[in-house]
Residue, then its C-alpha position, 0 to 999 in steps of 0.5 A: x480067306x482073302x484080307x480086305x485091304x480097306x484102303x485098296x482102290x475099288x477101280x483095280x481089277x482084283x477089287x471087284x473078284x473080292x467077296x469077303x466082308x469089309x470090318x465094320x466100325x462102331x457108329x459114333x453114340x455105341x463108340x460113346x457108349x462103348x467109351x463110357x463103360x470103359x470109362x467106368x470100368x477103369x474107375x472101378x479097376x482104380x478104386x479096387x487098385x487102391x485098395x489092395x495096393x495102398x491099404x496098410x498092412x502092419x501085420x506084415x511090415x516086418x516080413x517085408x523088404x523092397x526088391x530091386x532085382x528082377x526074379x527074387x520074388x517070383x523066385x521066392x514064391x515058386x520056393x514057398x511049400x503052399x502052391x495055394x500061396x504061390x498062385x495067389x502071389x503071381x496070378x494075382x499080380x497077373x491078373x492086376x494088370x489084365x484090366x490095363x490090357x483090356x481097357x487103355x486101347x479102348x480109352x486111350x487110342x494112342x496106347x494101342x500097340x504091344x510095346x505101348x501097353x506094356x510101357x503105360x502099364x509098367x510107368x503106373x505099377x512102378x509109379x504104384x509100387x513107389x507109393x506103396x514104398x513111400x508112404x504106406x506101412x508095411x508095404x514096400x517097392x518090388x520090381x517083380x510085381x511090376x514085371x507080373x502086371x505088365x505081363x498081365x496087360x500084354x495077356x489082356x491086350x493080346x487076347x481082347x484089347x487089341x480087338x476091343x480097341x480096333x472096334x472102337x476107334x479104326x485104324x487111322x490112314x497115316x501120310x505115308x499110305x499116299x506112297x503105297x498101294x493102301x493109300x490108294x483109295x483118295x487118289 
């Protein structure tokens, strides 16, 4: 299947032999829309962050201890006998991040990029986590938690965010496609 190049100018000889289908964006009220739900989601995704993250938990202030050093943690959920317990640690923390993943393209267009994603995700968890060691009980800092969220919003972003933000805001056409053949189609 042929690539359309959306900014090949129509007038060059290989545009009219071209027959697949142009993207097509979003009209302005499904991108509003589409914004808004993503909006909402992200609140939601807030509110249940909140709660799993900042509830203290006394029960278990004497079992914890802040980790700095990547790999301790995730090393010792992979040592624990109950595989249940071992999934529900590193799934869970991977499944935490996979909403930053999903919905920071759609909402913020500027975050879209792998290197992005992974730098808003992991700046809020290490930002979370600190909260969480400062201020909540029983709760304390683990560099691991943020490495497992920041991977689960790089899995989100590649398996729908990336897709999901391009529907909603197109690629923009930079200054530098003047001097290219993609940025043709002005001239």
């Amino acid at each position: 299947m042929a690539r359309t190049d959306r900014y090949a100018n129509p007038s060059e000889g290989d545009a009219a032999e071209d027959t697949s289908p142009r993207r097509t964006t979003l009209s302005p009220l499904a991108r509003a829309a589409t914004m808004l739900v993503a909006f909402a989601a992200m609140v939601a995704f807030g509110v249940v962050l909140a709660r799993l993250t900042l509830e203290p938990s006394a029960a278990s202030e004497a079992l914890t201890h802040s980790n700095f050093k990547p790999g301790d943690s995730i090393r010792d959920y992979l040592g624990q006998p109950a595989f249940r317990d071992t999934v529900k640690q590193i799934g869970g923390n991977i499944l935490l991040g996979v909403p930053f993943g999903l919905l920071l393209p759609v909402l913020l267009p500027r975050t879209r990029g792998l290197v992005r994603v992974a730098v808003a995700t992991a700046v809020t968890m290490v930002l979370v986590e600190l909260a969480q060691g400062a201020f909540v009980t029983g709760r304390t800092f683990d560099i691991d938690d943020v490495i497992l969220n920041t991977t689960g919003a790089l899995l989100g972003y590649l398996v729908l965010g990336r897709r999901l933000g391009r529907a909603v805001h197109p690629r923009r056409r930079h200054w530098w496609h003047r001097f290219t053949r993609r940025g043709t189609a002005g001239a």
